[in-house]
N, C-alpha and C positions, 0 to 999 in steps of 0.2 A: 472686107478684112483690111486692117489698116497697115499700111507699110511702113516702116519707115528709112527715111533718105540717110545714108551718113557719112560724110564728107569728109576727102582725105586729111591724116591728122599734116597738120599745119606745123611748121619748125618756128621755134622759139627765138626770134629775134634777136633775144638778148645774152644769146649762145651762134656765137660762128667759129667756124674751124678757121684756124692762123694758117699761111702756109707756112710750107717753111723755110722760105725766105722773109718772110716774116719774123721768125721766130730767130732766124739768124741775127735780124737786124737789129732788134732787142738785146741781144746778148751785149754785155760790158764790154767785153773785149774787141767787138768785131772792130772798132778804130781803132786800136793800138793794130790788131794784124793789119790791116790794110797801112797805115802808116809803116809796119815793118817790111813789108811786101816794097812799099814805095822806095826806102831806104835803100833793103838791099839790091834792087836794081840801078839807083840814080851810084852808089859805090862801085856795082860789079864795069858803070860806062868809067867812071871818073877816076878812078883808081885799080891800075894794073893790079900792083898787089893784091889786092883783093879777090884776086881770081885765082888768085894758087892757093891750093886745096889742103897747101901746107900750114896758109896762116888761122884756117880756120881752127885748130885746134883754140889758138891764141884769142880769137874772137871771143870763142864760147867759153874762155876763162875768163874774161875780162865781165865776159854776162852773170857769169856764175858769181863772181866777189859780188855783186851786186843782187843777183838773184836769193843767194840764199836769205839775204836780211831784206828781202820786200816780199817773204812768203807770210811773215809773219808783220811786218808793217800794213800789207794789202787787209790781213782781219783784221787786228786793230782799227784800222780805215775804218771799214765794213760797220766794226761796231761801235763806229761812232766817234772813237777818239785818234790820239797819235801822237808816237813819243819820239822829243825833240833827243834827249840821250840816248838812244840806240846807238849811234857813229860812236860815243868813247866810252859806254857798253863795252862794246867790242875789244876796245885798246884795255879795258878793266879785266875784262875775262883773260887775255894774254897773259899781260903782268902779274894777275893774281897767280897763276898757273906756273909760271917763269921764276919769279921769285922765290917764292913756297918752296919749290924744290930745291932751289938754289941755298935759299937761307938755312933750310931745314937739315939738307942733305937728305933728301928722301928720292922714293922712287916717282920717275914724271907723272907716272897715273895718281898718284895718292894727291900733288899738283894738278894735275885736270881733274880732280871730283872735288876738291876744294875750293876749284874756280868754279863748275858747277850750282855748288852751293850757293856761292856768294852772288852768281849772275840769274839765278831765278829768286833768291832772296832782293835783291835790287827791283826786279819785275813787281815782285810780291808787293814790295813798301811802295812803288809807284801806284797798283793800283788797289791797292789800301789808301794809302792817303787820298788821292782822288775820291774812292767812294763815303769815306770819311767822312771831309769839306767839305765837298761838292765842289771846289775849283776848279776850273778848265784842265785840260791837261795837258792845254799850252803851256800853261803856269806851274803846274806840279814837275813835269817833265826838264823844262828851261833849267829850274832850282836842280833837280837828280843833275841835268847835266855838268853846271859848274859847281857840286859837288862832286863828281865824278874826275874831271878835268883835274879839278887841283889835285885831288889824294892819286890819281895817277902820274904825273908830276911831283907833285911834296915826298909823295912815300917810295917810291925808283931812287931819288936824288937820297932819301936818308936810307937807304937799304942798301945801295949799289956805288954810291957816292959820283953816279952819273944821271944823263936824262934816259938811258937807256937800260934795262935788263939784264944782268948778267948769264951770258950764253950758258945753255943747260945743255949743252949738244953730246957730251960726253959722259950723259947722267945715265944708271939705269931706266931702262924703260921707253927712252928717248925715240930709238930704231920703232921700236913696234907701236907706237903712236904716228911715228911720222906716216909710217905705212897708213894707217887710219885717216889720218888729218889733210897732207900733204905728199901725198905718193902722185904716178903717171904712170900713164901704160900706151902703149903703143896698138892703134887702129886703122889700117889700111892704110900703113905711112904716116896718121896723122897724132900727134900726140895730144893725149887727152889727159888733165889731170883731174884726181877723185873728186875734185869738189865736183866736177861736173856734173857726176855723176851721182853724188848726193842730191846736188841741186835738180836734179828730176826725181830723185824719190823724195825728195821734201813736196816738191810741187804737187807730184801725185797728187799723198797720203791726206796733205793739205785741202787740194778741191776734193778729193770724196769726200772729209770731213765735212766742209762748207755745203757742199751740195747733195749729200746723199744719207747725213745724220739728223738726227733732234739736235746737238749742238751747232751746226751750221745754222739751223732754221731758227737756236735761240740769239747766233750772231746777228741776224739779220734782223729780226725783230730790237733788240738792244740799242743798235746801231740807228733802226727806223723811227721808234719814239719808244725808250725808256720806262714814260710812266705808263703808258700802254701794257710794253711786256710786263710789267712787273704785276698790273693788276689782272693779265691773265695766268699768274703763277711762273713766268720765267723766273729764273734766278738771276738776277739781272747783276747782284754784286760778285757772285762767284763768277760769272762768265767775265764781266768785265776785268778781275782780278788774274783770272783763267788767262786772257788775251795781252796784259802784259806779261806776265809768266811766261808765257811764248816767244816773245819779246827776247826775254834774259834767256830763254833756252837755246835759239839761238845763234845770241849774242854771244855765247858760252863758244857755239859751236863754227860760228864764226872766227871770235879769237883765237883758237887753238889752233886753225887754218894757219893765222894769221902767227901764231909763233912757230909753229914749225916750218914752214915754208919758209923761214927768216932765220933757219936754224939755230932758233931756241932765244932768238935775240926779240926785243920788242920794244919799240921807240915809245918814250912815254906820252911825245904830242901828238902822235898819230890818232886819225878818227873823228879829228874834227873837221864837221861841214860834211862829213856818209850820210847823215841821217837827213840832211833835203834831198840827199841823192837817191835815199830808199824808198822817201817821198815823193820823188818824180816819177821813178818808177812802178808804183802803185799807181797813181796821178796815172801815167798817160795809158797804163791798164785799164782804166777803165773805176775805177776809185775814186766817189767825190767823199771830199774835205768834210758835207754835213752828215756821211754815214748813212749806212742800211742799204748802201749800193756798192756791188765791185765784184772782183772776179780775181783767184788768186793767179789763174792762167793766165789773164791779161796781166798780172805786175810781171810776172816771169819771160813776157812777149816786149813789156819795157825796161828790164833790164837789157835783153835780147837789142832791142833800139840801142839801149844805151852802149853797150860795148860793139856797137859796129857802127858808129857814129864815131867814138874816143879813137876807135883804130884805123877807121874811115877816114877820119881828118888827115891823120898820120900818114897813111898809106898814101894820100889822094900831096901827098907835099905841101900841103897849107898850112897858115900859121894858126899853133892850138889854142894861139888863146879867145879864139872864136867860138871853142867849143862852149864853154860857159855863155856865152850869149846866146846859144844854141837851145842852151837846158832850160834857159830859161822862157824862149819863144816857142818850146816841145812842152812846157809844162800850161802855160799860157792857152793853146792851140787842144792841146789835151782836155783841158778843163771846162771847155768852149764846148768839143763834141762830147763830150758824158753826157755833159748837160741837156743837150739838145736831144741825142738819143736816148738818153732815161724818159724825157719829156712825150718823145714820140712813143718808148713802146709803154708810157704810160696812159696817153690817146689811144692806142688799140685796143 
């Protein structure tokens, strides 16, 4: 009778389990935390202040002005592109809001849905035109910003007959937005204001989008190669269009920050030179410049860098105008490890 032998089944070479540190090291972000891990230790030696528990509220607002407009720079990144008007975006969305009510004599809210409008209608015509042309969106972008620039400047000066806003602080409606916008509250001694606390449910809602929808995975593909997604059915112009839309949303929600906290007043040159800073931000997150790579936890871990570096300086007694030489050798150094670590968990 004939037997037969049969030999244990064999593992598939071209399948191995990652560990998970492995799997750690791959992640976009893990150099921005270890760089923020570095940070705040090399502050907690160098700077007293830094260790009272008071000033940490102050830390995490300073991350926060910056964190909320690099949740939505970080996809952008992601997919591919990046807009240079974001920074007076924001100064648009104020004004628009500020003025409106001022000019119109209406209530603040009827002003914040009108700045609304106009700051995802701005997102809209940036990535319409882009998909339009095809130009860069270095180029589309630059253009929205110095039109932006002016008509925030030209139209203050012919509405207000200053470069400033005229204060809506005593308008209807005013109290109960600030509350929304620009409120504080008090935790364990430390004050904390709501952007903060926006700025982690934006973070959130953000990474599950990116990492746990069909929209996330058509960011990624968008961002990766364009003609790719497109001929396996992405929507590659709605998503693109979709991503500054987000942009101006916000933008929107930035500025309203940004006038209320300023009690209803809003400088009209404000916001220029934000938008390299929401680009650093994404950048040392973990965000490269060619897209279809980034993480929006890593921009929200480089904001994080960012405002305990600005208060780090302060704190530590040194002169700030170091700090600018700073962003630029964190942006530099940033762009250095993405790169290298996309490259490595792309060898694995």
């Amino acid at each position: 009778m004939a037997s037969t032998i049969t030999s244990p089944a064999t593992a598939d070479d071209r399948v191995s389990a990652r560990s998970v540190g492995a799997r750690l090291l791959s992640r976009p972000e893990i150099g921005s935390l270890v760089g923020a891990a570095v940070i705040l230790v090399f502050f907690l030696i160098a700077a007293p202040p830094f260790r009272d528990i008071n000033n940490t509220g102050t830390i995490l607002y300073q991350a926060a002005l910056v964190g909320v407009m690099a949740v939505p720079v970080a996809l952008l990144m992601i997919g591919g592109e990046f807009d240079l008007s974001a920074g007076v975006a924001v100064t648009t969305s104020g004004l628009t809001a500020g003025l409106f009510a001022y000019q119109f004599s209406v209530n603040v809210w009827l002003g914040i849905l009108i700045a609304l409008a106009v700051s995802l209608a701005v997102g809209a015509f940036n990535g319409w035109l882009l998909m339009r042309t095809g130009l860069p969106s270095f180029l589309v972008t630059l253009g929205t910003f110095f039109i932006l620039q002016g008509l925030n400047i030209a139209v203050t000066r012919l509405a207000s007959g200053a470069v400033a806003s005229n204060s809506i602080s005593d308008m209807d409606g005013f109290g109960a937005a600030q509350k929304v916008f620009a409120s504080e509250f008090k935790l364990g001694g430390v004050t904390i204001k709501i952007i903060i606390v926006w700025w982690i449910v934006f973070v959130a809602i953000a990474a599950w989008v990116l990492l746990k929808t069909q929209i996330g995975n058509w960011i990624f593909a968008v961002g990766g190669d364009a003609a790719a997604a497109r001929a396996v059915g992405v929507p590659v112009k709605k998503v693109k269009i979709g991503l500054f839309m987000a942009v101006g949303f916000f933008a929107w929600f930035a500025g309203m920050q940004l006038l209320f906290v300023q009690n209803g007043v809003v400088q009209s040159g404000e916001g220029v030179g934000k938008e390299f800073v929401y680009i650093i931000a994404a950048v040392v997150g973990g965000c490269l410049l060619t897209g279809g790579y980034g993480s929006v936890a890593g921009g929200a871990i480089g904001a994080l860098i960012f405002g305990m570096v600005q208060l780090g300086v302060v704190y530590a007694g040194w002169n700030p105008d170091w700090f600018k030489a700073f962003l630029g050798t964190m942006l530099l150094l940033a762009t250095i490890v993405n790169l290298v670590v996309k490259n490595r968990a792309e060898a694995r």
